[in-house]
TIVEX-212872 format. One record per residue (C-alpha): residue number from 1; x, y, z. Coordinates in steps of 0.5 Angstrom, whole numbers. Last residue first. Example, Ala and Ser with C-alpha at 12.3 -4.5 7.8 and 13.67 -1.06 7.14 Angstrom:
residues 2
(2 (27 -2 14)) (1 (25 -9 16)) 
end
This chain:
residues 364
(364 (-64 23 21)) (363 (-57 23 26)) (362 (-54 29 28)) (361 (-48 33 27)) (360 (-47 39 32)) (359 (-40 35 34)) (358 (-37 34 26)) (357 (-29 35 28)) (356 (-29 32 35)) (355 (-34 27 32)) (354 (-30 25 27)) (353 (-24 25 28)) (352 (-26 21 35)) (351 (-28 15 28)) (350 (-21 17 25)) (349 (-18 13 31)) (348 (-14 9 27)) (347 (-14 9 19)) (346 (-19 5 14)) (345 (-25 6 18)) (344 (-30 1 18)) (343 (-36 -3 14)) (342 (-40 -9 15)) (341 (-44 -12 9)) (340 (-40 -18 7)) (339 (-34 -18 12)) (338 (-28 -13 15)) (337 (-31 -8 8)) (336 (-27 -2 8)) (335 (-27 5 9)) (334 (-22 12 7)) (333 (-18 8 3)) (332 (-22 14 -4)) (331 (-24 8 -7)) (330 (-27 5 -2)) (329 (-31 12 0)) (328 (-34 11 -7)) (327 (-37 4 -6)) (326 (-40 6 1)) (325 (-43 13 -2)) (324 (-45 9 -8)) (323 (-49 5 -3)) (322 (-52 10 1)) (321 (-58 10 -4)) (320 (-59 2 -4)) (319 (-59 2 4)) (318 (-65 7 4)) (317 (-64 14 8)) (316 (-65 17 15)) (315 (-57 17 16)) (314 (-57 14 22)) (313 (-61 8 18)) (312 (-55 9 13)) (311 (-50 7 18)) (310 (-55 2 20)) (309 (-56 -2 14)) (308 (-49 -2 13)) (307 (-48 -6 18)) (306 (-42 -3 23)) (305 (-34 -5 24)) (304 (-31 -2 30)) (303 (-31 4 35)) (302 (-38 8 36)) (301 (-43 8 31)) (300 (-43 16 30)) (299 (-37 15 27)) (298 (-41 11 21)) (297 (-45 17 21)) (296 (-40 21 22)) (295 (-36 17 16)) (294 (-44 18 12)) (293 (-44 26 13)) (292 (-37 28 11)) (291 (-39 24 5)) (290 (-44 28 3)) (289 (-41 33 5)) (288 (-35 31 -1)) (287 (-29 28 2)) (286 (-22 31 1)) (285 (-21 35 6)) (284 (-22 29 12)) (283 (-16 25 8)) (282 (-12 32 9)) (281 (-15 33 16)) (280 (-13 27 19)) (279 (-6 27 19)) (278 (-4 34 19)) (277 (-9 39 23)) (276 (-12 34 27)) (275 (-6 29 28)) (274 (-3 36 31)) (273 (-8 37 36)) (272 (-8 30 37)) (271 (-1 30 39)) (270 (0 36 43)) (269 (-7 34 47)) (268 (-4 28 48)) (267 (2 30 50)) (266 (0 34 56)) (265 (-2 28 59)) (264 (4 23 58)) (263 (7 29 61)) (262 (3 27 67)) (261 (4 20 66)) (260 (12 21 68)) (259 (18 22 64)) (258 (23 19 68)) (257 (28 24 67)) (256 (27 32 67)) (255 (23 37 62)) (254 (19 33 58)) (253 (15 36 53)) (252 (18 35 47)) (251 (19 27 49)) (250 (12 27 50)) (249 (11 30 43)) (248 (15 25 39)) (247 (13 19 43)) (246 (6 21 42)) (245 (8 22 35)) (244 (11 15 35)) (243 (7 12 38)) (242 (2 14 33)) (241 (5 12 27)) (240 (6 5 31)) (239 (-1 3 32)) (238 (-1 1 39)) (237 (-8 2 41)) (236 (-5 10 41)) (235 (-8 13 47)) (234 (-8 6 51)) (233 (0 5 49)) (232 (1 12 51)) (231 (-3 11 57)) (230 (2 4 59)) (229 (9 7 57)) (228 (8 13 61)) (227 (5 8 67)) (226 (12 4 66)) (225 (17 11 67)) (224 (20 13 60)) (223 (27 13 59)) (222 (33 18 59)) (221 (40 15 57)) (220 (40 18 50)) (219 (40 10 48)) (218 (35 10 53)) (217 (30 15 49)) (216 (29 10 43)) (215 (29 4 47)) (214 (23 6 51)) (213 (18 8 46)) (212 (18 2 40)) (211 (20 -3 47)) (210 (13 0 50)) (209 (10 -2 44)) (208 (13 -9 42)) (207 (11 -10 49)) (206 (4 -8 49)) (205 (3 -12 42)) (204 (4 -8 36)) (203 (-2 -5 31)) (202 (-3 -9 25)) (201 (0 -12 18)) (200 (-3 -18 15)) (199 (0 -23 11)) (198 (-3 -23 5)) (197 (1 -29 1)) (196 (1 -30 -6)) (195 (0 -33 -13)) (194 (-5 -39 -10)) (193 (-10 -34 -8)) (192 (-9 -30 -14)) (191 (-13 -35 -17)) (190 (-20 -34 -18)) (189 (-17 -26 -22)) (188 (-19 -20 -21)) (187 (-24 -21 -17)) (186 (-20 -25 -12)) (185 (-15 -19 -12)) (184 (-20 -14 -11)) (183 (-22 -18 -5)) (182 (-15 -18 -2)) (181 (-14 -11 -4)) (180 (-19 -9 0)) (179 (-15 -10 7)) (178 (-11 -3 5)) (177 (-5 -4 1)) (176 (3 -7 0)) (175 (5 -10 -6)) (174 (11 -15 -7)) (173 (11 -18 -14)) (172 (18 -23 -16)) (171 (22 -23 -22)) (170 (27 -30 -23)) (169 (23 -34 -28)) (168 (19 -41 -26)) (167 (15 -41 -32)) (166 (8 -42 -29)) (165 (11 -38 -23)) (164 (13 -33 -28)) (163 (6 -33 -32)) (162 (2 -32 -26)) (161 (6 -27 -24)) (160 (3 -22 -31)) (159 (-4 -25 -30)) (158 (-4 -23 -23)) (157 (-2 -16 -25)) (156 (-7 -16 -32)) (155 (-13 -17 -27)) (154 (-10 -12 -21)) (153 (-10 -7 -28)) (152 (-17 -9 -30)) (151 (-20 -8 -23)) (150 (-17 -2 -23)) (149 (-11 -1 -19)) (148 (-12 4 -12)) (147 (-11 -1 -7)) (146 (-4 -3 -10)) (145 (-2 3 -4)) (144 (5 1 -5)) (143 (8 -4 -11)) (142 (14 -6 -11)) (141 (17 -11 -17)) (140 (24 -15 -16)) (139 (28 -18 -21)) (138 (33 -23 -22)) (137 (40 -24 -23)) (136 (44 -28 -27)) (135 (44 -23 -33)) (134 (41 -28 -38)) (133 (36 -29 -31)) (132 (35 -21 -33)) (131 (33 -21 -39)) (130 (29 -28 -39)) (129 (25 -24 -33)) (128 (24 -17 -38)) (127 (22 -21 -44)) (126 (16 -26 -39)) (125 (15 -19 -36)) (124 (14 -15 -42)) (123 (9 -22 -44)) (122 (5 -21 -38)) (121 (4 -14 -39)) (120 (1 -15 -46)) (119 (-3 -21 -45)) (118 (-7 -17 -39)) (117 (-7 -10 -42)) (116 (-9 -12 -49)) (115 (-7 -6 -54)) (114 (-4 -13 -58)) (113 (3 -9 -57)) (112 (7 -14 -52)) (111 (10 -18 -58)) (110 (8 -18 -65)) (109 (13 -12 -67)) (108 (19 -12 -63)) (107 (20 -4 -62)) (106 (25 -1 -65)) (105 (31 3 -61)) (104 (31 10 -58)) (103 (28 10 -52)) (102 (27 17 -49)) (101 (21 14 -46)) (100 (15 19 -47)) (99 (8 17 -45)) (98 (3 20 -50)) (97 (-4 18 -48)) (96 (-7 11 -44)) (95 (-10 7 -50)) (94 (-5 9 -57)) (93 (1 11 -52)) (92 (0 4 -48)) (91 (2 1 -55)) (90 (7 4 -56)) (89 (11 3 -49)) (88 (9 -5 -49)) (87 (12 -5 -57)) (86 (19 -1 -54)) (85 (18 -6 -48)) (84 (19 -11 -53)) (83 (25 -8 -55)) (82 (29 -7 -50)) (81 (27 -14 -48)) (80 (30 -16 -54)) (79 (36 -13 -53)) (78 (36 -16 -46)) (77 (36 -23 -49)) (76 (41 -22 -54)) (75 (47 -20 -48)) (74 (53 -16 -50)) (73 (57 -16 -45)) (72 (58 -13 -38)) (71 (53 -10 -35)) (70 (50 -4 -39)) (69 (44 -7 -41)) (68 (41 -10 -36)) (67 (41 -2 -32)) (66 (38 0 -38)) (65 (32 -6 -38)) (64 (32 -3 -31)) (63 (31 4 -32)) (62 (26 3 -37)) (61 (22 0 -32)) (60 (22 5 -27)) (59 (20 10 -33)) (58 (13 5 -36)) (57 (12 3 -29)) (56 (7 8 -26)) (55 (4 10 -33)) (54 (3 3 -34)) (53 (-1 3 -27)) (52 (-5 8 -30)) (51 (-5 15 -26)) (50 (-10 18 -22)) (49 (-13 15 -16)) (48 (-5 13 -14)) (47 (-1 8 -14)) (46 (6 8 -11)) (45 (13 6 -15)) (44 (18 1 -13)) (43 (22 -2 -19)) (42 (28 -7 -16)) (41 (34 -11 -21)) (40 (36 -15 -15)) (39 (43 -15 -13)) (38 (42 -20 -6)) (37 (42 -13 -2)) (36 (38 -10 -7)) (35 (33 -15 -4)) (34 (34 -14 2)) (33 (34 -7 1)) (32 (27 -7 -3)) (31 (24 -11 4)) (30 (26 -6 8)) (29 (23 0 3)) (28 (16 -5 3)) (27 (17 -6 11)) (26 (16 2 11)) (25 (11 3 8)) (24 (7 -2 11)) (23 (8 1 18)) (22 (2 1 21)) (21 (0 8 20)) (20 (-6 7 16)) (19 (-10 0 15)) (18 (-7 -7 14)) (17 (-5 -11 8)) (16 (3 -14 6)) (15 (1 -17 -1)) (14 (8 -22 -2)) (13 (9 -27 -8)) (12 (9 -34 -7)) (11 (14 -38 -9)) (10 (17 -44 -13)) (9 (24 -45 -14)) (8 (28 -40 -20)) (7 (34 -40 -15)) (6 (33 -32 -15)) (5 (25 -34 -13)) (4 (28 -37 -8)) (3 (33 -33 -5)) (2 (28 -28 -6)) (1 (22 -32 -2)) 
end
């Protein structure tokens, strides 16, 4: 894809999806230094319920432009790129707040400072692209939990790629979320299916689990015995931030080598005690009661998606009066919809969470 995209050859942008703790993250870094590797311009921000999408690439582009303009030579596209920028910055300020730039140079006036977000962005990106193919690189825009943009955000995103695949210029999308991205996308924009690929990040094989464990040890020259291997991968479903706090504790816990299944043992309680305290109280501590009601109702259900229905049926409510319930957790990344009217955790084992947390609550 980035050989692609720096050659201006036709490719779709990348959504890496899945839940918490697969190691979404960490593959977008990867995919960041691979595309430096290949001297890229990069700009990697995470979203977040509370900042706009411009106030989130507003300073990671300035640097870009900056970075553009110091190369060798004078280029004409790169100041006119500043100066577009400039006239994206000063329409933003008068929809989203003050946003300060230290940027001292004339916006481009009549171009990216219409007060549209959708036709704004895609004509910054349009300027900052040419820059860029003029300074015979491209650029790379890295996005971690995207879930969180606004329907009007992920819209003027979409428009934004869809003006470079239409023009074939060097800057390519890579963005990384929970799997309700993929239908904001569609929401967003009919299109989007054609500008991207959403390959689906999810727990490791048992064998791909196993190496993520023993590897590690043998390079101390100890190693973990094969039913070890085996309980830690039942324990943790193979998810990888999970293995690697099983594997964490038990190497903590290990005293001699092999490490045995014994150990195993007495790390899952060191682990989970630990994921209780840290990892899945600070997503729990943001819930209101309510909401703490409805995921221990949903928890309540046992593994895996449920209806709707039947979680507000636990709940001893109607459908309707539950959906505002459903709809906010969604925005918050704590569930999603696997299919039309089902719901499921976003982040793995959170359903015991749940119920170890909650153990008096009873359904309606």
């Amino acid at each position: 894809m980035l050989g692609r995209v720096k050659n201006r050859r036709y490719e779709q942008s990348l959504m890496l999806v899945g839940l918490r703790g697969v190691g979404k993250t960490v593959l977008l870094n990867r995919i960041r230094e691979l595309a430096e590797a290949q001297r890229y311009g990069t700009v990697i921000v995470e979203a977040t319920e509370s900042r706009s999408l411009p106030e989130l690439l507003i300073p990671a582009l300035r640097s870009v432009f900056i970075q553009l303009d110091r190369m060798e030579g004078v280029s004409s596209k790169v100041k006119f790129g500043l100066r577009v920028f400039r006239s994206f910055v000063g329409a933003v300020k008068v929809k989203f707040g003050e946003i300060e730039i230290g940027l001292d140079i004339d916006p481009e006036k009549g171009k990216a400072d219409s007060g549209d977000l959708e036709s704004d962005l895609a004509e910054l990106f349009v300027a900052l692209a040419d820059a860029a193919l003029d300074r015979r690189t491209a650029i790379a825009i890295l996005i971690d939990e995207i879930q969180y943009l606004s329907e009007l955000e992920m819209s003027s995103l979409i428009m934004g790629i869809h003006r470079m695949s239409q023009r074939q210029l060097p800057l390519v999308l890579v963005a990384a979320g929970l799997p309700q991205l993929v239908g904001l996308a569609g929401r967003s924009k009919s299109y989007a299916e054609r500008l991207f690929r959403y390959p689906v990040v999810g727990p490791l094989a048992q064998a791909d689990a196993m190496a993520a464990l023993q590897d590690p040890v043998k390079k101390e020259g100890a190693a973990f015995a094969d039913d070890a291997l085996k309980e830690i991968v039942k324990q943790t479903h193979g998810y990888p931030y999970f293995l690697q706090e099983w594997g964490y504790q038990a190497w903590n816990l290990a005293e001699k080598s092999p490490i045995h299944r014994t150990v195993v043992t007495r790390a899952t309680g060191a682990a989970i005690k630990k994921l209780d305290g840290s990892f899945f109280r600070v997503r729990f501590d943001r819930l209101t009661p309510r909401e703490k009601d409805y995921l221990r109702a949903l928890a309540d259900l046992g593994p895996g998606a449920h209806r709707s229905g039947d979680i507000a049926e636990r709940l001893g409510v109607k459908v309707q009066s539950s959906a505002p319930l459903r709809s906010g957790l969604i925005r918050k990344g704590m569930i999603y919809g696997p299919a039309h009217g089902d719901t499921d955790f976003t982040v793995p084992l959170f359903d015991d969470f749940m119920r170890r947390t909650m153990p008096d609550w009873k359904a309606a």
